[in-house]
C-alpha positions in Angstrom: 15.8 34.6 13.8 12.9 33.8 11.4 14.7 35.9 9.0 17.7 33.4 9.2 15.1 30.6 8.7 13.5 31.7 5.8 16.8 32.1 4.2 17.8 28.9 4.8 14.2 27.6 3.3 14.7 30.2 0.0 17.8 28.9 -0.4 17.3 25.2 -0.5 14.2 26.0 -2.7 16.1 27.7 -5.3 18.8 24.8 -5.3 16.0 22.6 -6.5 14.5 25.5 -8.9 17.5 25.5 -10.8 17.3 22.7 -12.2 15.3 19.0 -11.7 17.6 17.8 -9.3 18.8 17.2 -5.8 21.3 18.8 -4.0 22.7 15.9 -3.1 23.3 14.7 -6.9 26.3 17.2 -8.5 25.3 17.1 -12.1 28.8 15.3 -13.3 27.9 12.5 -10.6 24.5 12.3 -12.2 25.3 12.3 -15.6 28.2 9.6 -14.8 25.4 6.9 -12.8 22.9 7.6 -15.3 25.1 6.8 -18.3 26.5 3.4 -16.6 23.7 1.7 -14.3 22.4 -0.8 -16.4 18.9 -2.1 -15.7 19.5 -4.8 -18.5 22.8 -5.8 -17.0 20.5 -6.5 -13.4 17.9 -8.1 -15.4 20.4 -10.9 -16.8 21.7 -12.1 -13.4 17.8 -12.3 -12.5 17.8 -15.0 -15.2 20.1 -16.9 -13.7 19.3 -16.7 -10.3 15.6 -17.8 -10.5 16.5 -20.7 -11.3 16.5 -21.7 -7.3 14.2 -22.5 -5.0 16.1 -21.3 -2.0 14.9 -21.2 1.2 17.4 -20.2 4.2 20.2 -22.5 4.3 19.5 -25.1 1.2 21.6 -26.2 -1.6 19.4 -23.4 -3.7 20.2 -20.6 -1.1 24.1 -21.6 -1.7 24.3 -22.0 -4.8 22.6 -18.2 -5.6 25.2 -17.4 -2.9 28.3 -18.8 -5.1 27.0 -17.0 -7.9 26.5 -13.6 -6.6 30.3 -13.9 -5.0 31.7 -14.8 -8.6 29.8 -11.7 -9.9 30.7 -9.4 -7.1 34.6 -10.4 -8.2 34.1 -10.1 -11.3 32.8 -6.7 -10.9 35.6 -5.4 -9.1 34.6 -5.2 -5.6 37.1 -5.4 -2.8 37.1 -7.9 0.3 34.7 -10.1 -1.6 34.4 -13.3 0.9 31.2 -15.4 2.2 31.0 -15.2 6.2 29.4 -18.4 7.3 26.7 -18.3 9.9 24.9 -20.8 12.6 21.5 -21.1 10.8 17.8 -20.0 12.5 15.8 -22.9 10.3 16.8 -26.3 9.3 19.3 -26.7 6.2 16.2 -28.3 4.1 16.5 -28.6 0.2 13.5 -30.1 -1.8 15.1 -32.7 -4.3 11.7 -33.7 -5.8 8.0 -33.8 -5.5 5.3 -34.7 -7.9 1.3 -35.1 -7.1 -1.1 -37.0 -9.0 -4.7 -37.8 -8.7 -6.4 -41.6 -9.0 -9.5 -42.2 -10.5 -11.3 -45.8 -10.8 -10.3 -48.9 -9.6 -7.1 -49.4 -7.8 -5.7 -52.2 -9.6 -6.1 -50.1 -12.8 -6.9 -46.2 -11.5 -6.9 -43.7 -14.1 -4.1 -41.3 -13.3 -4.1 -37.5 -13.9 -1.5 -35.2 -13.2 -1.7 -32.4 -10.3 1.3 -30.8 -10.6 5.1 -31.0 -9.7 8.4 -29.3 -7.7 10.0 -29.3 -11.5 7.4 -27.4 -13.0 6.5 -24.9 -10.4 9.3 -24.7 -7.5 6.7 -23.5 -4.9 4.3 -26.8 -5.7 6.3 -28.5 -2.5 5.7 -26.6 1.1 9.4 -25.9 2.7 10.5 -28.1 5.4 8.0 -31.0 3.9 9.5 -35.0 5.2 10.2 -37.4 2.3 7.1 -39.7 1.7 5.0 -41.4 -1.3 1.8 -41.9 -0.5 -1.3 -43.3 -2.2 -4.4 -42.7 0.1 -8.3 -41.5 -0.4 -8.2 -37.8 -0.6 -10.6 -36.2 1.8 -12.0 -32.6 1.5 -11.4 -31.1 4.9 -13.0 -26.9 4.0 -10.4 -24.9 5.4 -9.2 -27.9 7.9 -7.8 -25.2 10.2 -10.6 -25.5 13.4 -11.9 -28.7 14.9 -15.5 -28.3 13.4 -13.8 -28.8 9.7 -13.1 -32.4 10.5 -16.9 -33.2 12.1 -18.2 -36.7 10.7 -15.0 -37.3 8.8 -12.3 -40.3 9.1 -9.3 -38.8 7.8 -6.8 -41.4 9.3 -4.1 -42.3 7.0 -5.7 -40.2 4.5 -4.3 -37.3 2.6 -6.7 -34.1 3.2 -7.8 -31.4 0.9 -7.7 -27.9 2.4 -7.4 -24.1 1.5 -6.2 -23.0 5.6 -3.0 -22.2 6.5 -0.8 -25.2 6.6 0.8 -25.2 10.0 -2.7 -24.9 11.1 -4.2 -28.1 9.2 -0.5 -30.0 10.0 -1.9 -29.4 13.7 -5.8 -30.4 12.8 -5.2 -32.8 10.1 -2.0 -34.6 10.9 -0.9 -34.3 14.5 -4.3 -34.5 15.9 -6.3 -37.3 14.0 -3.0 -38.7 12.0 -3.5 -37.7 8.4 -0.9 -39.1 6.0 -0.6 -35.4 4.4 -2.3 -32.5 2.7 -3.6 -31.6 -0.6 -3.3 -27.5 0.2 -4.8 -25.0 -2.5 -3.9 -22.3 0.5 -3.4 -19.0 -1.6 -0.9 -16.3 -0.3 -4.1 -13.8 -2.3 -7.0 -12.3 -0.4 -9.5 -13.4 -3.3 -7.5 -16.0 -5.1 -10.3 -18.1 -7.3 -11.0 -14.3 -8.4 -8.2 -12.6 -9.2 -5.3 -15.6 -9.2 -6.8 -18.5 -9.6 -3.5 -20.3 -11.4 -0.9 -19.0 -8.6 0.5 -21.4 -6.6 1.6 -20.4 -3.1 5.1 -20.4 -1.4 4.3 -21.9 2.2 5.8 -24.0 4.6 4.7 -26.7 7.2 6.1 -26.5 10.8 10.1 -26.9 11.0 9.7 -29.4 14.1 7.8 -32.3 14.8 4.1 -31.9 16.9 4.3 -30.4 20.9 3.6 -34.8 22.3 6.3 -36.2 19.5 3.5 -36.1 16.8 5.1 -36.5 13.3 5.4 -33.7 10.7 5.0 -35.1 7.1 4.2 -33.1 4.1 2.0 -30.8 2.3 1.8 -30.1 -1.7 0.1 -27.3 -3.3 -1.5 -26.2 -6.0 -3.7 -23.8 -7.8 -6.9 -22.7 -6.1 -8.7 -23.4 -9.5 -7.2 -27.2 -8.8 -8.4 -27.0 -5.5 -11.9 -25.5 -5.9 -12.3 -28.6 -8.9 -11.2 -31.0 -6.8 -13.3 -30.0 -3.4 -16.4 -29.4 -6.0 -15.6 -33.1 -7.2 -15.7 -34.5 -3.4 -19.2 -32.4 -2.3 -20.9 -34.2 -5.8 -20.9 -30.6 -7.3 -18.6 -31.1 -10.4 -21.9 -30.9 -12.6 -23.5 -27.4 -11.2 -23.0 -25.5 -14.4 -25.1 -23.9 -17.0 -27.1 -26.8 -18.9 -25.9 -29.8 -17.0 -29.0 -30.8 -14.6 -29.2 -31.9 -11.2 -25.4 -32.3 -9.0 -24.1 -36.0 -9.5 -22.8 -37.5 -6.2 -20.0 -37.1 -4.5 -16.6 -38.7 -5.9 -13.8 -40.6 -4.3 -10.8 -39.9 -5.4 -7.3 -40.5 -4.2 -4.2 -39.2 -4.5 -0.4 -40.0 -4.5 2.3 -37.4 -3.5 5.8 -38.3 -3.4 8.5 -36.3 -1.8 12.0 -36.3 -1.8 13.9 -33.7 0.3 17.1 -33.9 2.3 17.9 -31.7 5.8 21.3 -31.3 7.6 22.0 -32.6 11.0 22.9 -28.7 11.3 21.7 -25.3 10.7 24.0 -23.2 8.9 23.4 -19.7 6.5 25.5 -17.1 5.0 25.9 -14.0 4.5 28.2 -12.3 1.3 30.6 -9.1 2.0 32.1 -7.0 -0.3 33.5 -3.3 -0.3 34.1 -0.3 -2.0 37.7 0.9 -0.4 37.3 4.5 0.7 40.1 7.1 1.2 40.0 6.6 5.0 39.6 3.4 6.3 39.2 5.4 9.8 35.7 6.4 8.7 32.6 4.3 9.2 31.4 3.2 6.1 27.5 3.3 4.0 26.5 -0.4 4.4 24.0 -1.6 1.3 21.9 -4.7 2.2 19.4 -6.8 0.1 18.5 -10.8 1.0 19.2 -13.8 -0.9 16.8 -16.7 0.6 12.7 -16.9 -1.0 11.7 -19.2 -3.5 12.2 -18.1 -6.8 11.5 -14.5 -6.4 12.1 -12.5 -9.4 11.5 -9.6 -7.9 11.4 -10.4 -3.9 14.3 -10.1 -3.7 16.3 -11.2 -6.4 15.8 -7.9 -8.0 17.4 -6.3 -4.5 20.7 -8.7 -4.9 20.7 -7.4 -8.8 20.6 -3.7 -8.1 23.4 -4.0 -5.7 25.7 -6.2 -8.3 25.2 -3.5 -10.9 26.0 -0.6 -8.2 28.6 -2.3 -7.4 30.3 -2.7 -10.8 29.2 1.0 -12.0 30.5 2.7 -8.9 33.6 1.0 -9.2 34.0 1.4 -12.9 32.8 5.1 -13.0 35.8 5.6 -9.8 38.4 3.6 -12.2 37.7 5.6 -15.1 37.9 8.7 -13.0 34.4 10.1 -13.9 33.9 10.0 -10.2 36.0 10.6 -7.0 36.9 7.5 -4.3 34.7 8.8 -1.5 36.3 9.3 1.9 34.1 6.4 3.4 33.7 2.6 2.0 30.5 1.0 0.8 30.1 -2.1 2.1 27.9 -4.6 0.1 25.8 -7.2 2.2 24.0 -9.8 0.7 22.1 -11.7 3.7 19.7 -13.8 4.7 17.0 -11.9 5.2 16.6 -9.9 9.0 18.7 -13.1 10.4 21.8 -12.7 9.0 22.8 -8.9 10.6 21.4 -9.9 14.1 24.0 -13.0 13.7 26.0 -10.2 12.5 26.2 -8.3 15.0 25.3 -10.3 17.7 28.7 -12.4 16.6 30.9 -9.2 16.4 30.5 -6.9 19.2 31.2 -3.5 18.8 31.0 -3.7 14.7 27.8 -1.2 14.4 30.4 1.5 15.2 31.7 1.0 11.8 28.8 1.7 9.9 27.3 5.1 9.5 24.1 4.2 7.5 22.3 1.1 6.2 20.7 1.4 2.6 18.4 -1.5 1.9 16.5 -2.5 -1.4 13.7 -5.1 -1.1 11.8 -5.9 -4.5 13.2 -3.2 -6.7 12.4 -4.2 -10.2 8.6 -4.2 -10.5 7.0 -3.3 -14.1 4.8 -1.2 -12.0 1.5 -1.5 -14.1 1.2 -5.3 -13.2 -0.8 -4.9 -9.9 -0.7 -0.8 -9.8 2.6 -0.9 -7.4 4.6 1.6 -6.1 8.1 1.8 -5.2 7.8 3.7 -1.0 10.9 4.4 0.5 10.8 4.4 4.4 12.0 6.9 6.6 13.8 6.0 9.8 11.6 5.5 12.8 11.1 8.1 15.2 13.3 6.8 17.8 15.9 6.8 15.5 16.1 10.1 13.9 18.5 10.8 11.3 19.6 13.3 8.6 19.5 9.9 6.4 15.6 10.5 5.6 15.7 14.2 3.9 19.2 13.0 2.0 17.6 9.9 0.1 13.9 11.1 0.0 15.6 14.1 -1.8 17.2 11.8 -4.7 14.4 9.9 -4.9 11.7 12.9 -5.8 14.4 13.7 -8.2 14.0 10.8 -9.7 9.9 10.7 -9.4 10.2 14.3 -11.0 12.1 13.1 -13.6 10.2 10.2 -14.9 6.3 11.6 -15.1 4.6 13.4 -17.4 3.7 17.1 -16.2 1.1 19.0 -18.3 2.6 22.3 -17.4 6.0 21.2 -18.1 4.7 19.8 -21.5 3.3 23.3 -22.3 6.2 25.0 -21.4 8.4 23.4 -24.2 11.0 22.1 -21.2 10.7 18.3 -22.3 12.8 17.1 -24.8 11.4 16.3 -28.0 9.8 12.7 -28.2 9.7 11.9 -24.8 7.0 12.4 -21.5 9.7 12.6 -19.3 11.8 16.0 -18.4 14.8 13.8 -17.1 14.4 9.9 -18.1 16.3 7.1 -17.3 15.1 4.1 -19.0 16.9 0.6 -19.9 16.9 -0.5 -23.5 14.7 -3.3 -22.9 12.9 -1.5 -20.4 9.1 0.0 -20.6 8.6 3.3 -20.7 6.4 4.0 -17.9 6.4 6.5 -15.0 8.4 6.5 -11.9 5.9 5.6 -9.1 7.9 6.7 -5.6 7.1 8.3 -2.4 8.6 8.5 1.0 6.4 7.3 3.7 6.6 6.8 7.8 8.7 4.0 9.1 7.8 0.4 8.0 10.0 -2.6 8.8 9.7 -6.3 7.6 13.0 -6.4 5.6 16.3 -6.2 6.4 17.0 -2.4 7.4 15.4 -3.0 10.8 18.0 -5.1 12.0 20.1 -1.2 11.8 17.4 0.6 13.4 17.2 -1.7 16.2 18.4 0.3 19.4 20.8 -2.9 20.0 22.3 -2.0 16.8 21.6 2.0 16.8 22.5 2.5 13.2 19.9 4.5 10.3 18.3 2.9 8.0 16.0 3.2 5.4 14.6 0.6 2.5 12.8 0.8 -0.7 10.3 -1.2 -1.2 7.6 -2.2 -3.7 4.1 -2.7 -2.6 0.6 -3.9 -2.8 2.0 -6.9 -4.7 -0.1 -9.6 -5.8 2.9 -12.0 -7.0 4.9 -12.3 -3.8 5.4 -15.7 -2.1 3.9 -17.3 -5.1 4.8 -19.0 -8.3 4.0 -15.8 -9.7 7.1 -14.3 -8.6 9.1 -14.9 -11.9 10.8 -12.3 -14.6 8.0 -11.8 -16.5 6.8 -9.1 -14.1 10.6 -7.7 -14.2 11.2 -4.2 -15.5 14.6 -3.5 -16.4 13.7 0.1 -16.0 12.5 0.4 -12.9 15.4 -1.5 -11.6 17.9 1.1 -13.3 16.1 3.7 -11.7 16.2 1.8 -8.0 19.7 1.4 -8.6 20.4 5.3 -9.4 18.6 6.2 -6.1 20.4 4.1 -3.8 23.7 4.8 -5.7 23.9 8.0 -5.7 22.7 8.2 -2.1 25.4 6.1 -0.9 28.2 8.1 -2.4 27.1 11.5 -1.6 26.9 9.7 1.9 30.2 8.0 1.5 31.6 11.4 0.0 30.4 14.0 2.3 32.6 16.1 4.6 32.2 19.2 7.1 31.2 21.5 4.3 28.9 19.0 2.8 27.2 18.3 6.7 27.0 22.1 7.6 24.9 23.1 4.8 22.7 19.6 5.4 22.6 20.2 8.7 20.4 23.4 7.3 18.6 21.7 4.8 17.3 18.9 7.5 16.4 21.6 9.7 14.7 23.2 6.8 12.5 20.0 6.1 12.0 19.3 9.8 10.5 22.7 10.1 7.9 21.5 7.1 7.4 18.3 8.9 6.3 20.4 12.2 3.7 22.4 10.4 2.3 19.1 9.0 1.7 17.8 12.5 0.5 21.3 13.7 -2.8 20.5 11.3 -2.6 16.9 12.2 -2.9 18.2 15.9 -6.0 20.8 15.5 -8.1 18.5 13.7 -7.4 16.1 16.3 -8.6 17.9 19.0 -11.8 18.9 16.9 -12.2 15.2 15.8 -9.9 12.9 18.0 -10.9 9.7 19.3 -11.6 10.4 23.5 -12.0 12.9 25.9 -11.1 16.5 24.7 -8.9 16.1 27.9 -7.3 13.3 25.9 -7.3 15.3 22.7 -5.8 17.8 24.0 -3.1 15.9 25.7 -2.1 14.0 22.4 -2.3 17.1 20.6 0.6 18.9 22.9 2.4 15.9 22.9 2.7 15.5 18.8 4.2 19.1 19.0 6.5 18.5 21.7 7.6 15.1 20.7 8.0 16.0 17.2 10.3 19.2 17.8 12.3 16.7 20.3 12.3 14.0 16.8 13.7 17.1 14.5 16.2 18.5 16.9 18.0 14.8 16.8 17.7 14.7 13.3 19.7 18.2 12.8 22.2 16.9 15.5 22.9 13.5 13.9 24.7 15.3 11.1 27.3 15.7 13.2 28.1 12.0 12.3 28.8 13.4 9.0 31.0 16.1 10.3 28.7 18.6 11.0 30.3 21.4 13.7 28.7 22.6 16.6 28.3 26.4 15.0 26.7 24.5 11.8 24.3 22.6 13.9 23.4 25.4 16.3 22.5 27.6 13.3 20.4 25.5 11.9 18.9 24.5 15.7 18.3 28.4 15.8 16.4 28.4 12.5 14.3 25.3 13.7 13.1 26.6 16.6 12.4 29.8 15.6 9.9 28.2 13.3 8.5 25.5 15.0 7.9 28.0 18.0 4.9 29.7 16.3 3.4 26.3 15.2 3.4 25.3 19.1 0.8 28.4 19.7 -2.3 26.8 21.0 -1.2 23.6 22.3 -1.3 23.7 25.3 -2.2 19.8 27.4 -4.5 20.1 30.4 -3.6 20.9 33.4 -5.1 17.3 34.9 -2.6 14.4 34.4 -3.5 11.4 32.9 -4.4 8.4 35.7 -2.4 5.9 32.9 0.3 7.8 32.5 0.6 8.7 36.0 0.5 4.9 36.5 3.4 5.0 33.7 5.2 7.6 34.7 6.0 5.4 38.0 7.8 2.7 36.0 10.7 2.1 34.2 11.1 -0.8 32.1 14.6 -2.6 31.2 15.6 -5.5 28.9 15.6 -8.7 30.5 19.1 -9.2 28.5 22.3 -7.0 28.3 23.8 -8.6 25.0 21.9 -8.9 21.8 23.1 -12.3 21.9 21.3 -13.1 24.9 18.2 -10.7 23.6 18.0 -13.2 20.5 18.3 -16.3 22.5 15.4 -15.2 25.2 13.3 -13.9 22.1 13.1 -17.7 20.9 12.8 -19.0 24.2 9.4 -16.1 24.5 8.5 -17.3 20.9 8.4 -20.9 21.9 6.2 -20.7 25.1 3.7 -18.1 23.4 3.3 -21.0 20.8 2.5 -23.5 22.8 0.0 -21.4 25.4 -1.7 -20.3 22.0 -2.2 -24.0 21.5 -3.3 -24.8 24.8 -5.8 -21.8 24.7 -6.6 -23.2 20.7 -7.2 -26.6 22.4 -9.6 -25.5 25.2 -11.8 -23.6 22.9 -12.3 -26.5 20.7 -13.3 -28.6 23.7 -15.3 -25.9 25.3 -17.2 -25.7 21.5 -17.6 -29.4 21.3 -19.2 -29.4 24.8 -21.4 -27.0 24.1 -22.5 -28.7 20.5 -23.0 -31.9 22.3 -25.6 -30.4 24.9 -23.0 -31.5 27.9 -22.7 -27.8 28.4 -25.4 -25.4 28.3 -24.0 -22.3 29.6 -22.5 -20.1 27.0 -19.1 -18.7 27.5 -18.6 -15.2 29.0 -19.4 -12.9 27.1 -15.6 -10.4 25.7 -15.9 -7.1 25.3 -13.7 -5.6 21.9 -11.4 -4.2 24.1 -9.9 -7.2 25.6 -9.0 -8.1 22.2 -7.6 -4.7 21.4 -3.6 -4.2 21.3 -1.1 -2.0 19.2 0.0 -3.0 16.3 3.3 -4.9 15.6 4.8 -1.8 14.2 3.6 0.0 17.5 4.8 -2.8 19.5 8.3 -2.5 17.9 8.7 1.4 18.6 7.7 1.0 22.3 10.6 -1.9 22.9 12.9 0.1 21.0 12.8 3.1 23.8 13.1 1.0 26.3 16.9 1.2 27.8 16.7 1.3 31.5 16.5 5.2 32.0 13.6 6.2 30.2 9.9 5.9 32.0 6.9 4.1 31.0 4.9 7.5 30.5 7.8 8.8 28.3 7.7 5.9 26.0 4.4 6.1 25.8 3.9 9.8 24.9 6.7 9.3 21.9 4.8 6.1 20.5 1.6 7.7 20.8 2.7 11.3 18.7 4.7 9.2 16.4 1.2 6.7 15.0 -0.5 10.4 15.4 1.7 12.2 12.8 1.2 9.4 10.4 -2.6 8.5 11.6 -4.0 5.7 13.0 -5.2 4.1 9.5 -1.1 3.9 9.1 -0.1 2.9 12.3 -3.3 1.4 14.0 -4.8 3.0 17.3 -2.0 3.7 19.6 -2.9 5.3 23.5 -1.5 4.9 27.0 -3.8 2.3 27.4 -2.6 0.1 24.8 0.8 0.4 25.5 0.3 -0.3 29.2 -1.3 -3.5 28.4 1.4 -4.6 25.8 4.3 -3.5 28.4 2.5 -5.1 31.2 2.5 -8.5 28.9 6.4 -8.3 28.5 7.1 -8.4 31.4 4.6 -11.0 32.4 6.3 -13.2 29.7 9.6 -12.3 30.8 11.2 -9.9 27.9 11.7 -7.0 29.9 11.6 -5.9 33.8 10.5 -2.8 35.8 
């Protein structure tokens, strides 16, 4: 039997030893979507469409919405039509909004200008209230905790503050009845350093206070402005080289005026458009990308570009005949972003079992120098296992392969004269830089999660730029736009979807091989992953031990699914049991060793006892009850926000002399979000506690807790036991 494996590994080696390529990319398909995807074409419809501020729902979000129907039509794409949706957030557009500062007297102030929404589109926070006000301007530090506002009136004043803004609205506003703030809040981690001129994207709170308490409005600007104006307030405006002693402090005032406009409703929208396939019967390769942000050049406007320019070279290339009609369609969804497929689906019943795989792009077209970015793709999550992963990770390092420069290859005389690059694909106003691209573990936070939900149950994976210092920020504008690197975006996600929409029962036997091949790689990854853990694991050596067993186990149970999910693709039952055979033949070997103690766990005994279920049996219903749990974890972290303050005042005041109890790091300890989301995503009524548990637990092990953040029984206990205290789920 490991003879049988190691053919199936030789011969999936030598496919991509022939040649720089992917099996999954025939060289006439290649040639064809590397000769027509335009990266300039995508770069032209960013021009237009960052022109909008468009936040969910707003005249901006609508009118990028009318545009990219009229270019999907005039691409050639089927179905086109615009499915309107009840809308999460209020319908609020910003019409106007200027800021200026008052110096002097105030029958004849001195007036200098701060900054306004027609200059820089995130200079007004979303969901601000119409006002003009003229009021002292007070410097409040970060104006987020009680101890901010100590010995200061801000009462019908406008304060100046660098803390979140739903935080101050709550400090400043509700609580002691500030007109409005000043904010010079940065979306950077070291702002005055590093971005001193970007202006922030941010919004105050949608609704009023928890008693009635009015919200009104909040400008920004630059943390430079911000930093002058607080040193102006404090009497430090003359600390600098030369300039003596600090002069005092200044008042100043300001006047903000703002002019927005919200519907009595919420609405959204969502854009559809298809590529026919030969059988409608099929279930069809869904691409998403989202329309709402602020400007956003590149999140995501450069996601909505790259699927316009698939969309008219696929159908172009099919037309022309340089390509076949696959057998499935390709669906086209331009969304609001996470929101609009829950509505989706939630609204249409039954419809996931029309889609075989989500592709989603989410800020594609980086110049990838500016801020040292790189384009990671992410894998489907563990509980949702899928031949998807190898199949676009493959066309991706094709690509990455492609477009770097490799000494040995240089030395080999295999480039092409006047070029780095073995296999570029540039644009003609493109740069000519490297290809930076890797496939990582499971992230979420964009629009292919909403697949991978288990209501949902589809695969889905996303690429997605990142660290990048110009998101949600007025930084977020075309200048930072490669036309390249959106080309080469494109090419991975269109070739991926046809081979996808293409493939038949010859095309899934021989991936059901190849997936078994790379699952088999994946295994002996976590075997190492597994012995250094029990040498250098966090716990007992009990515990080590445990978790170490459990990563093999789990993870052959994680590849097994993956081979069998090709039969979605037509895979038959002798394909996938060959290539079954070949997997666990290999992964048997890499098991040797791992062997969990004999002595249960007292956790996961306690686990093992309990089955949770969703408090909800429709995603509708799961939506509405997640708000409802949203709303009441709000206001108890305001309550608890509220006593601390008091319990700190008391104490500064003398009226209380005993300190508070003294918390241990643990009781602050919890998984991570990304955590969190795999355990609720196992839950379905059948499986236990201990189970869920064991898969979460191998799953932030293969990728380490540095990815993932710490993940044990323990942990996962606590966040199940707070479910179903808040009322999400059941035992």
């Amino acid at each position: 039997m490991r003879n049988v494996f190691c053919a199936v590994v030789g011969g999936m080696l030598a496919c991509l030893a022939l040649a720089q390529s992917s099996p999954f990319v025939p060289e006439t398909v290649d040639r064809a979507l590397a000769n027509e995807i335009s990266g300039d074409r995508a770069f032209e419809y960013e021009r237009l469409a960052t022109q909008w501020h468009k936040p969910s729902g707003s005249e901006g979000f609508f009118a990028v919405t009318a545009l990219v129907e009229e270019r999907a039509r005039a691409a050639g794409l089927a179905d086109v039509r615009r499915i309107d949706q009840v809308g999460l957030t209020p319908s609020w557009t910003p019409k106007r909004a200027e800021a200026w500062l008052l110096e002097g007297s105030a029958a004849s102030p001195r007036e200098t200008f701060l900054g306004s929404f027609a200059d820089a589109k995130t200079s007004i926070a979303d969901y601000s209230r119409p006002a003009d006000v003229t009021a002292e301007l007070v410097d409040v530090g970060s104006g987020e905790k009680a101890s901010d506002y100590a010995g200061k009136d801000v009462h019908g004043k406008i304060v100046l503050a660098f803390g979140n803004i739903g935080a101050v609205m709550e400090q400043a506003v509700w609580k002691r009845g500030a007109a409005g703030i000043l904010s010079w809040n940065a979306s950077r981690l070291n702002a005055l350093a590093e971005h001193p001129d970007q202006i922030a994207w941010a919004g105050v709170p949608e609704d009023d206070g928890p008693h009635g308490e009015k919200t009104t409005f909040a400008f920004l600007i630059s943390a430079r402005q911000g930093k002058a104006l607080a040193d102006r307030l404090a009497g430090e405006s003359s600390r600098r080289w030369g300039a003596g002693d600090a002069t005092k402090s200044e008042a100043l005032r300001a006047r903000i005026v703002v002019e927005s406009a919200t519907l009595p409703e919420k609405r959204t929208a969502m854009l559809e458009a298809r590529i026919p396939g030969t059988d409608p019967a099929l279930p069809e390769v869904v691409l998403t990308s989202h329309l709402q942000e602020n400007i956003s050049a590149n999140d995501n406007q450069s996601g909505v570009a790259s699927m316009l320019e698939i969309g008219r070279a696929l159908t172009k290339l099919i037309a022309e005949g340089k390509i076949a009609r696959p057998r499935r369609g390709i669906r086209f969804w331009w969304c609001d972003e996470i929101y609009s497929e829950y509505r989706y689906f939630a609204d249409h019943p039954g419809e996931e079992r029309k889609v075989l795989a989500n592709l989603n792009q989410d800020m594609v077209g980086a110049k990838q120098s500016d801020g040292s970015r790189t384009e990671f793709m992410a894998r489907t999550p563990w509980w949702r296992p899928s031949y998807l992963s190898d199949v676009q990770e493959s066309v991706l390092d094709m690509v990455v392969r492609g477009n770097n420069a490799y000494l040995a290859a240089w030395a080999s005389g295999s480039i092409p004269p006047g070029v780095a690059f073995s296999k570029p694909l540039f644009s003609v106003r493109g740069t000519r830089e490297p290809y930076h691209a890797k496939a990582v573990p499971y992230f979420d936070s964009t629009d292919h999660m909403v697949f991978n939900d288990s209501w949902v149950g589809v695969p889905g994976t996303t690429l997605t730029n990142w660290p990048d210092e110009y998101i949600h920020s007025s930084d977020d504008d075309l200048w930072q736009i490669d036309p390249t690197q959106l080309k080469r975006n494109a090419f991975v996600v269109a070739a991926t979807a046809w081979w996808l929409a293409s493939a038949g029962e010859a095309e899934a036997g021989w991936l059901a091989d190849y997936v078994a091949a790379r699952g088999a790689g994946r295994l002996a990854r976590d075997r190492a992953t597994a012995q250094n853990w029990i040498r250098e694991g966090s716990g007992s050596e009990a515990d080590r031990r445990r978790a170490a067993s459990e990563l093999a186990s789990v993870g052959l149970a994680k590849e097994t699914a993956a081979v069998e999910s090709t039969r979605a693709l037509g895979a038959t039952d002798a394909a996938r049991s060959r290539a079954l055979a070949s997997l666990r033949a290999a992964a048997a070997p890499l098991a040797e060793g791992l062997t969990a103690p004999a002595a249960e766990d007292p956790v996961l005994s306690r686990l093992a006892a309990r089955t949770p279920r969703r408090a909800a049996s429709t995603l509708s219903e799961w939506m509405a009850l997640e708000h409802e749990t949203d709303v009441k974890r709000a206001a108890q972290a305001r309550a608890e926000r509220d006593a601390k303050e008091k319990d700190e005042e008391a104490r500064r005041s003398g009226r209380v002399k005993k300190d508070a109890p003294a918390r241990s790091p643990d009781d602050d300890e919890k998984l991570s979000p990304l955590m969190e989301a795999a355990v609720m995503n196992r839950v379905d009524g059948r499986t236990n506690a201990a189970d869920i548990s064991r898969a979460v637990c191998a799953e932030a092990l293969s990728a380490g807790w540095w990815y993932y953040g710490k993940t044990t029984p323990e942990l996962v206990e606590k966040f199940l036991a707070r479910q179903v205290k808040d009322g999400l789920l059941a035992w």
